[in-house]
Each structure stands twice: as structure tokens, then as C-alpha cells.
VOGUNU-270139 format. One line per field, with one value per residue: residue in one letter; z, y, x of N, C-alpha, C, O in turn. Coordinates in steps of 0.1 Angstrom, whole numbers, plus 5000, padded with zeros to 4 digits. Each point is the difference from the previous one (the first is absolute). Layout:
N
residuo = c(A	...)
n_z = c(Z	...)
n_y = c(Y	...)
n_x = c(X	...)
ca_z = c(Z	...)
ca_y = c(Y	...)
ca_x = c(X	...)
c_z = c(Z	...)
c_y = c(Y	...)
c_x = c(X	...)
o_z = c(Z	...)
o_y = c(Y	...)
o_x = c(X	...)
% end
This chain:
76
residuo = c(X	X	X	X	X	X	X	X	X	X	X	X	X	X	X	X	X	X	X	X	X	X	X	X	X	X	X	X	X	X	X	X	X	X	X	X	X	X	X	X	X	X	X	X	X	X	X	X	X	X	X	X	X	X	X	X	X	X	X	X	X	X	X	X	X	X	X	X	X	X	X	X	X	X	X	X)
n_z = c(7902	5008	4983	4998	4988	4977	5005	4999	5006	4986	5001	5010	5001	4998	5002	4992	5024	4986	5000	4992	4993	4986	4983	5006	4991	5011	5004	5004	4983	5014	4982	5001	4972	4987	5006	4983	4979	4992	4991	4991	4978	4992	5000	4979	4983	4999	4999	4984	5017	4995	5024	4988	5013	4997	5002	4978	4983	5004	4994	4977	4992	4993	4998	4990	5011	4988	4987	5020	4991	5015	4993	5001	5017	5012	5009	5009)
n_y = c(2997	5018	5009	5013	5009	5000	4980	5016	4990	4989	5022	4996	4983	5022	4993	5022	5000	4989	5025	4995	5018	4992	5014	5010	5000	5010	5012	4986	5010	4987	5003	4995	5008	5017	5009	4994	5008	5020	5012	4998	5003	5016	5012	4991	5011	5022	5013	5000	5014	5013	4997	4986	5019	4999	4985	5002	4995	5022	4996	5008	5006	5010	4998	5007	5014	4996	4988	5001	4987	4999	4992	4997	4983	5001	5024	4985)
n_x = c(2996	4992	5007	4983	5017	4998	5009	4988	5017	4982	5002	5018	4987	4990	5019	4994	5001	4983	5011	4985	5011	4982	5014	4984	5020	4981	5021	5010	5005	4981	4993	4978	4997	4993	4977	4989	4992	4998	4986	4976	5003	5002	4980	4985	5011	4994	4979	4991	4998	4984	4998	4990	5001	4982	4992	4997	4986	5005	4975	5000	4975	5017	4979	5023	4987	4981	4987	4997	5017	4979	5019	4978	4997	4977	5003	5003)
ca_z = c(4997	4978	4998	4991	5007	4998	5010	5013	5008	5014	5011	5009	5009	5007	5017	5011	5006	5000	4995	4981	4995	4988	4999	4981	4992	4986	4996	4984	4999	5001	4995	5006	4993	5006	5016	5004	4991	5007	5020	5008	4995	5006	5010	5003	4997	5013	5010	4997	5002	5018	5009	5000	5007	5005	5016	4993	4994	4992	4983	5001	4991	4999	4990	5004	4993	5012	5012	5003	4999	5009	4994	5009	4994	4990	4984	4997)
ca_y = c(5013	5004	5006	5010	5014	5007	4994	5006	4991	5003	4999	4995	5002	5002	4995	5003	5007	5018	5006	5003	5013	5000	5010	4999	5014	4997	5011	4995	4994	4988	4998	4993	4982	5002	5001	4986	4993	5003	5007	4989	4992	5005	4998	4993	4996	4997	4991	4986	4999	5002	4999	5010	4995	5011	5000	4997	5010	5011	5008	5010	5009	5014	5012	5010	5009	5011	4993	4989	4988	4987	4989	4984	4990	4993	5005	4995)
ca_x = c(5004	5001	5014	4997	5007	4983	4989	4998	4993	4990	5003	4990	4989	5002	4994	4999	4990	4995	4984	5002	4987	5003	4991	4997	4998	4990	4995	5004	4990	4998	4985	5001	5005	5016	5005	4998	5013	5013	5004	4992	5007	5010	4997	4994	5010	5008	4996	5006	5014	4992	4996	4990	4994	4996	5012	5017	5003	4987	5000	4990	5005	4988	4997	4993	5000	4995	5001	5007	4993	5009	4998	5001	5015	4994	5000	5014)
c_z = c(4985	4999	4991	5008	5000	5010	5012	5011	5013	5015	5012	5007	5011	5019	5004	4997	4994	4996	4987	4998	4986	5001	4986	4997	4988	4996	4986	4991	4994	5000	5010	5004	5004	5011	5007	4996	5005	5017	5007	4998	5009	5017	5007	5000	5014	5010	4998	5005	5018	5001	5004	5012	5015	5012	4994	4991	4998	4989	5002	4988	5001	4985	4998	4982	5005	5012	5006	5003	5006	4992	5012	4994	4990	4983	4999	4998)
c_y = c(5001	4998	5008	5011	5004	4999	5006	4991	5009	5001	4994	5009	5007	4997	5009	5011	5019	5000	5007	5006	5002	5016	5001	5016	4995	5014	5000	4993	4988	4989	4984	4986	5006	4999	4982	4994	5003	5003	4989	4987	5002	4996	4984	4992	5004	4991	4985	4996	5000	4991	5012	4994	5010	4996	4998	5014	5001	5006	5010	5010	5011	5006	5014	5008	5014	4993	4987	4987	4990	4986	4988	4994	4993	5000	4993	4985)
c_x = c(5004	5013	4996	5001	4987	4992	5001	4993	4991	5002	4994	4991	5004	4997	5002	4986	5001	4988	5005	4993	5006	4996	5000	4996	4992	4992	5006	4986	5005	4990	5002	5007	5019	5004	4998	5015	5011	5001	4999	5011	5016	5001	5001	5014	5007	4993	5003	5014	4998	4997	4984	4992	4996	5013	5010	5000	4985	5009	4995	5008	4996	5006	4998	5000	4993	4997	5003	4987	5010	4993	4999	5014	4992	5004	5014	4997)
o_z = c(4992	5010	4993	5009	5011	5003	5007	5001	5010	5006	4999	5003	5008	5004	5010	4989	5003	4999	5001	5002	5000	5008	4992	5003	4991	4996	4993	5005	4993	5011	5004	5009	5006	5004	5011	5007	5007	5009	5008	5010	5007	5006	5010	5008	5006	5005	5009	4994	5007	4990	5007	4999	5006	5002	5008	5005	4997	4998	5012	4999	5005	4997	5003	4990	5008	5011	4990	5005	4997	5001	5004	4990	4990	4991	4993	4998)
o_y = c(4992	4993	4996	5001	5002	5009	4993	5002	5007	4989	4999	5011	4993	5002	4995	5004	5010	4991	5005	4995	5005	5002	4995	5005	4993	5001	5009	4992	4999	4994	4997	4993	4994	4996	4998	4995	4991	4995	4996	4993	4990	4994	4997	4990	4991	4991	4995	4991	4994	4995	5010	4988	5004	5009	4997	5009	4991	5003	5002	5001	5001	5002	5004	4995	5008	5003	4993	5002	4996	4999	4996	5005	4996	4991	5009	4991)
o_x = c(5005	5003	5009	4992	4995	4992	5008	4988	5005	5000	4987	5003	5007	4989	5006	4995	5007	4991	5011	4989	5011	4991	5008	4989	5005	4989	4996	4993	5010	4999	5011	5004	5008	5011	5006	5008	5006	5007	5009	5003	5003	5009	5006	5000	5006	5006	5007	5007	5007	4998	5001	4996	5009	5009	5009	5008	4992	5012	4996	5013	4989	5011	4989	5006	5007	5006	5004	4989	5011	4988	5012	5006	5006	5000	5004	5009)
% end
């Protein structure tokens, strides 16, 4: 473990059982390399912490702006 106050140590891995639906307000404009970099990034940074497993935890994102887009777990 660090002793540097700066150092925010990584939480553990979550063990219990959900379903996680990321929603993404993308009626802001957001060209595609931003929506990978940051949102997708952000995202990918939480899953990393699940237990991803169709019988332990489901992922899934939807996107909306006029309209709504359901993303597979693949895109993570």
C-alpha cells in the first residue's frame, strides 16, 4: 500500500449479483472519437470492477438522443 495521501487505492472487485444499464444522454453534440474516449472509457473503467457474467452480473448501455440505441456487453 502507497503511504502518499495522493494515492486513492483501487477498490475491490465487486462479488455480488446485478444487472447495470449505463444511459447515455448523446443529444449533446459528441463526434464518435469523444464518445469512445470518454463515455465508453468511463464505462469500461467501471465494468472492470464486475463480475460480468450472464448468471452473476449483465451489462448493457442505451443511448439516447431523438432516439434510443441498446449497445450488446460486447462494446465494453
Amino acid at each position: 500500500m502507497s503511504t502518499d495521501p495522493n494515492v486513492v487505492p483501487r477498490p475491490e472487485a465487486c462479488s455480488k449479483s446485478a444487472d447495470v444499464v449505463f444511459v447515455v444522454d448523446t443529444s449533446i453534440y459528441m463526434d464518435r472519437v469523444q464518445l469512445q474516449t470518454y463515455v465508453i472509457g468511463v464505462i469500461q473503467e467501471i465494468v472492470e470492477h464486475l463480475r460480468v457474467d450472464e448468471l452473476v452480473t449483465r451489462v448493457a448501455a442505451v443511448s439516447y438522443s431523438t432516439d434510443a440505441k441498446v449497445f450488446a456487453p460486447t462494446a465494453f
